[in-house]
N, C-alpha and C positions, 0 to 999 in steps of 0.2 A: 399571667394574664391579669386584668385589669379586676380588683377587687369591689365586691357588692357594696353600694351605696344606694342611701335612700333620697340622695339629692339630685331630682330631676335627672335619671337614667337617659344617656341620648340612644337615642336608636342606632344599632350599627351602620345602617346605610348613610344617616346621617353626619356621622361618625367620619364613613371615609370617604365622602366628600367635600368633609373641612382639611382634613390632611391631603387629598388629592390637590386642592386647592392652593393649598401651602408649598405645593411641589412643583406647580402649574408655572405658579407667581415666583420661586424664588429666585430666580437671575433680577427682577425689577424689584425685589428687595434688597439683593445685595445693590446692585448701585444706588439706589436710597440710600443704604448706608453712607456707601464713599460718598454720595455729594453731602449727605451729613456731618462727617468725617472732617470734610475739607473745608467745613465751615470754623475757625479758630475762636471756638468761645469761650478764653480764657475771662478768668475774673473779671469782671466789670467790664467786660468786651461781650457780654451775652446777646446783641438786640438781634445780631443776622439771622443767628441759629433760632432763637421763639420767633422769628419773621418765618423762620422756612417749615418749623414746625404746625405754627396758627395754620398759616397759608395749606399745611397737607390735611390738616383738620377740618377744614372747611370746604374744601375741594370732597371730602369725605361727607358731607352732610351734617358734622358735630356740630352741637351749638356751643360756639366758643367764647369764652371767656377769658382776655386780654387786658391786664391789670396790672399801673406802676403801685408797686410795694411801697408803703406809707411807714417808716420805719416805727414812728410814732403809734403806728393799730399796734406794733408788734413788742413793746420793749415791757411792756407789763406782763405776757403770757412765760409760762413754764420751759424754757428749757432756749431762751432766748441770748442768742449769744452778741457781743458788740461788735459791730464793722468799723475796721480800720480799713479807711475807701473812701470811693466817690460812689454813696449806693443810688444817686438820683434816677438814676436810668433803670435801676434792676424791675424787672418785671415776671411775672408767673403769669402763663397758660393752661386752661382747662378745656378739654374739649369735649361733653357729656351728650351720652346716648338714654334718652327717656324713650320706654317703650309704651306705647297707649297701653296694654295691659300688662302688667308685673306680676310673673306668678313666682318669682328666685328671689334669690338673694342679691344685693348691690353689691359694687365693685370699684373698688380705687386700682388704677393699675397708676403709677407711678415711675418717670424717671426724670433722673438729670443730667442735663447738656453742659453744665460748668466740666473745665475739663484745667487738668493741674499743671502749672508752665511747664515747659518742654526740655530748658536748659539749653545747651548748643547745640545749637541745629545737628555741626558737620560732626557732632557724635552718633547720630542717627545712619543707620544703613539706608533709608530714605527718607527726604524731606517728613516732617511730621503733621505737616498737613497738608501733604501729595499722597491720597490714600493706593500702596500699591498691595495686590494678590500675589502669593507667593505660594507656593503645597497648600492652598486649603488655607490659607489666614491669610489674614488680611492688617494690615501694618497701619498705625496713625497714632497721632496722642487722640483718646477718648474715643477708639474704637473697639474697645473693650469696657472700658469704665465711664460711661456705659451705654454708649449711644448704642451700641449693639443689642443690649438688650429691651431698651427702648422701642426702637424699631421690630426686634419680635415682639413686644405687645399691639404695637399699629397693626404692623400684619396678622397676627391672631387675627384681630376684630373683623380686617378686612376679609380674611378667607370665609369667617361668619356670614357677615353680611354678601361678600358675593356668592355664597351658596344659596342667597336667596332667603338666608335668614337673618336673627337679631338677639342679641339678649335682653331675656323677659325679666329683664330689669337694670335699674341704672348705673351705669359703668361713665364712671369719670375718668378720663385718659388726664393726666397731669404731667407738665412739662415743667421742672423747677430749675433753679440756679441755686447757689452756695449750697449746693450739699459738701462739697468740699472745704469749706471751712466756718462755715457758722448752721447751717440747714435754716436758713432764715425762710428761705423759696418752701421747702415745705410747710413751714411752721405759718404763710402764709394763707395758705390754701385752707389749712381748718379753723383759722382766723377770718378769712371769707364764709365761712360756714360749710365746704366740704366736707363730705362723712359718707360713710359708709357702715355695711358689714364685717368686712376684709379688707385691708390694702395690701398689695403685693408688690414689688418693687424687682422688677430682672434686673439687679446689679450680678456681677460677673461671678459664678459660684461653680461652675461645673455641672450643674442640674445639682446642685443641695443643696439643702436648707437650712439656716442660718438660726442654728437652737438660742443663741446667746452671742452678746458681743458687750464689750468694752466701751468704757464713754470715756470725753477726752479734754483735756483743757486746754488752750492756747496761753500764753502768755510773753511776754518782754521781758526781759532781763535790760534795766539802762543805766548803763555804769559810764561812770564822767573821772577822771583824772586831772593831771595836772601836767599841761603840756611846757616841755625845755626844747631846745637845741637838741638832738639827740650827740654831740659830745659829752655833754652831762646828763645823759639821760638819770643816773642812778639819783639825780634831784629832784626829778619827776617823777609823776606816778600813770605808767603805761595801762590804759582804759583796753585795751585789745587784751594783755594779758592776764591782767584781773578779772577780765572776763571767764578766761577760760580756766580759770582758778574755781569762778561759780559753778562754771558746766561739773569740773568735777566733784564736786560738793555735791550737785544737782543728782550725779551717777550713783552716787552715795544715797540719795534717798530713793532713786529706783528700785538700788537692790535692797531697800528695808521694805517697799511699799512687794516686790515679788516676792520676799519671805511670807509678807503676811498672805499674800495670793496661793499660798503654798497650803494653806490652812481654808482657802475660802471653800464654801460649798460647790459651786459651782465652778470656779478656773483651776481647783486644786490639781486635776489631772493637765491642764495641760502646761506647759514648758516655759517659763518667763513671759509671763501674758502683758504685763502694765510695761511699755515699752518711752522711755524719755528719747527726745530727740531735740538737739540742737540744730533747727533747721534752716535759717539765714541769719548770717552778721553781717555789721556792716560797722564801717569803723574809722578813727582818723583824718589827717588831711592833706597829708606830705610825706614822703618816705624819712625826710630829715628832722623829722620831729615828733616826738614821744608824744602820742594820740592821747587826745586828751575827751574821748568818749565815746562808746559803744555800743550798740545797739544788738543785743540778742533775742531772736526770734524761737521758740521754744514751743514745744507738746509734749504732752506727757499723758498716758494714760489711766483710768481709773476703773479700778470693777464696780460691778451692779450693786448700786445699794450702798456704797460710799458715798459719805455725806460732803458734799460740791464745798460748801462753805468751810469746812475741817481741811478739806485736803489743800487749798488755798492755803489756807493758814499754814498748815504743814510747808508747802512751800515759800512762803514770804519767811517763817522761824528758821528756815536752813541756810534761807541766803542773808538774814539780817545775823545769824551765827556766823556764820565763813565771812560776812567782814566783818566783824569783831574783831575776830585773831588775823585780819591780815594786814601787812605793813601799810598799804597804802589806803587800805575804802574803808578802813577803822575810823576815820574820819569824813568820811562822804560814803557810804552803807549804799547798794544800787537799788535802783525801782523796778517793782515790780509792777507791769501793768497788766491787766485781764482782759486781752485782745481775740477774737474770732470764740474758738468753740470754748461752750462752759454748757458741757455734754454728758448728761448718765447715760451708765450702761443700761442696758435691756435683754432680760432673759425671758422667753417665749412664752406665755402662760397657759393653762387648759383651757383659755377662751379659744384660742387658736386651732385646737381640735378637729373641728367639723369642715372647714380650711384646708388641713394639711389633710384629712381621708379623701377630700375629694381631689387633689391635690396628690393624690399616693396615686389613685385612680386613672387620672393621665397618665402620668409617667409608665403606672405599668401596661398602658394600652399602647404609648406608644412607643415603649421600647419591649415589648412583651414578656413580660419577668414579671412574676410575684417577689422580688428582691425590695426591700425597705430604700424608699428614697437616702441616700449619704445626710448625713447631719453633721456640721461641724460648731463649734465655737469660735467666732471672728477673736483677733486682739486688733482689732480696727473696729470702727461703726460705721452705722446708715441714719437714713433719716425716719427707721420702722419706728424709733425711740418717741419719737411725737408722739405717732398713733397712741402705743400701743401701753406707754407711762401716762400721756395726759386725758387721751379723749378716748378710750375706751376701745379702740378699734385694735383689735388683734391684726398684727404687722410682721410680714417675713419675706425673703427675699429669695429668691432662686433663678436665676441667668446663664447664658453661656460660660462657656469655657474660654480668660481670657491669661494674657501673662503678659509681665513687664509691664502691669499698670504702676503708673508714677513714674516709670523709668524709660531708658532710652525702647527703642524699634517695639513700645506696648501693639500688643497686636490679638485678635481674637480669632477662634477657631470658628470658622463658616458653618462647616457640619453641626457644630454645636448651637449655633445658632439657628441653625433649620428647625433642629430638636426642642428647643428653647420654645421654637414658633407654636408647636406641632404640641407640646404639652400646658402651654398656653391657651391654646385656641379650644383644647378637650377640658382644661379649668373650666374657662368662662362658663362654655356652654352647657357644663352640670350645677357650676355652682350660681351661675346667674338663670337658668333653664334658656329657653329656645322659644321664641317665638316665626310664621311666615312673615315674609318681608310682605308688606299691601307694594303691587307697581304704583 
């Protein structure tokens, strides 16, 4: 059962009919979802999805706050990464519940609708933005990451408020973009002046809590050659395969940067944490002609507390080494460019405490176990890194149960998402307290 806290105790009755509420609603939550779902907010294609998000916010009573992103507020703050894009369109949503009287504590609930391309379609078991129900999940790109968890913080509030209640205190609902590749959408929001006590973010966790995670770098690899006939190719110098002469260079300082992760305090125990990836090339111009430039799109990971500007360096020193020694870029060396994320890691601190007890608190009321919430260590990130490195605000994450995000038929568990709703709605309403709704 649910363990003793001194943060605004809800009364039992009250109790179970927020969760009855949640049980009431949830078939008009799941299709929320799918018409969510079916909205394609890839990168820089976000406006339908904050159209359909504003619009449920204010249909709710939220006083909303609809805002194009000024790249310019955002290039001087901490942990600001550069857009390679068309960012004039990008915009954040906030939809904030002020209670006439505040007796709790305040509340960021946070998610984002940026959702990561799909690949080919006819690899998908169905369309990926035809949301279909299949045992109990529910199948689409970013119905797991994380429009699903998303949607259980809406419904939390909602089941709140249609019980007649409110929280006795301010809870900003935040709807962002680029969390997937720069967090510019969050970093905007406490650049607006959002704050809180806590932000909490349902990205897709299984109901656990996200003790530590990994920061990450983006970058370009742009390698140029020297294009011939490909009859005499060996008089040219082939930009596609010099490339991939970097990538393994590149593998090479992975596994010096996981040796030293082998030694860190915190990723010591788990298994190849800092993960490099070669994630789009593009290349050449003719199959009969020895390409004469490259374009590699790269990530690599970094633990907490490694310094951004070192690990850079680290990498521009291995690739201006590997062409040194190689026959062809010994003389034209490739560039390195500093594209999307330039990301520290984040490891939870004892600010977050008083957060996660109230927060142990639901989960055990509402799956009724005295059992310790799951804690793992990501080797991916979110966007708690803002909060929780720059403005103070203790940041963590806990969401349904999803799988195959990033990959083909990603799809989330429904049940997990009821629960997701259900320990949500028992947060709010201890750690923010409980006010009567006035008719």
């Amino acid at each position: 059962m649910a363990h003793e806290s001194a943060t605004h105790p809800v009364p039992a009755d009250l109790r179970e009919r927020i969760l009855r509420q949640i049980d009431n609603t949830f078939a008009d939550q799941t299709n929320f979802l799918a018409d969510f779902v079916a909205i394609p907010s890839l990168r820089f294609e976000e406006a339908a999805a904050q159209d359909f998000m504003a619009a449920a916010l204010r249909a709710r009573g939220y006083s909303v706050d609809d805002w194009t992103i000024a790249l310019g507020d955002l290039e001087s703050l901490p942990g600001f990464g550069p857009i390679d894009g068309d960012f004039s369109r990008a915009r954040s949503v906030v939809g904030s519940l002020r209670p006439e009287v505040t007796q709790g504590r305040s509340l960021i609930l946070q998610g984002h609708l940026d959702v990561v391309p799909t690949g080919p379609a006819e690899m998908w078991r169905h369309p990926p933005f035809d949301p279909v129900i299949h045992d109990g999940w529910m199948y689409g790109r970013g119905a797991g990451d994380m429009k699903a968890g998303t949607v259980a913080a809406l419904f939390a509030l909602d089941a709140i408020l249609d019980s007649g209640l409110e929280p006795a205190a301010t809870v900003h609902f935040q709807s962002v973009i680029e969390e997937e590749s720069t967090g510019l959408g969050a970093l905007s929001t406490l650049q607006r002046g959002y704050r809180a006590d806590v932000a909490v973010l349902p990205e897709p966790s299984d109901l656990s809590i996200n003790r530590a995670q990994v920061g990450a770098l983006w970058f370009r690899l742009r390698v140029r050659g020297k294009p011939v006939h490909v009859s005499v190719a060996g008089e040219g110098s082939n930009a596609i395969l010099a490339g991939y002469d970097m990538i393994e260079e590149l593998k090479v300082l992975e596994a010096e940067w996981n040796a030293r992760a082998a030694e860190d305090p915190v990723y010591r125990d788990v298994e190849h944490p800092l993960n490099f990836n070669a994630g789009k090339i593009a290349g050449g111009d003719w199959a009969s002609s020895v390409p004469a430039w490259c374009d590699i799109d790269c990530r690599i990971g970094v633990l907490p507390g490694q310094d951004l500007a070192q690990a850079r360096a680290e990498i521009e020193t291995c690739v201006a080494a590997a062409a040194r020694n190689h026959p062809f870029l010994s003389n034209s060396p490739p560039e390195v460019i500093w594209n999307g994320f330039q990301a520290e890691g984040y490891v939870l601190g004892p600010d977050a405490d008083p957060a996660l007890q109230v927060m142990q608190d639901a989960y055990g009321t509402v799956f009724e176990t005295d059992a310790k919430i799951p804690e793992n260590k990501m080797t991916a990130l979110t966007d708690t890194r803002f909060y929780g490195l720059y403005y103070g605000i203790p940041a963590f994450c806990i969401g349904p149960r999803a799988e195959n995000i990033h990959g083909f038929d990603e799809r989330v568990n429904l049940e997990s998402m009821r629960d997701t709703t259900k320990v949500l709605a028992l947060f709010i309403a201890q750690w923010c307290g409980l006010n009567r709704r006035r008719d």
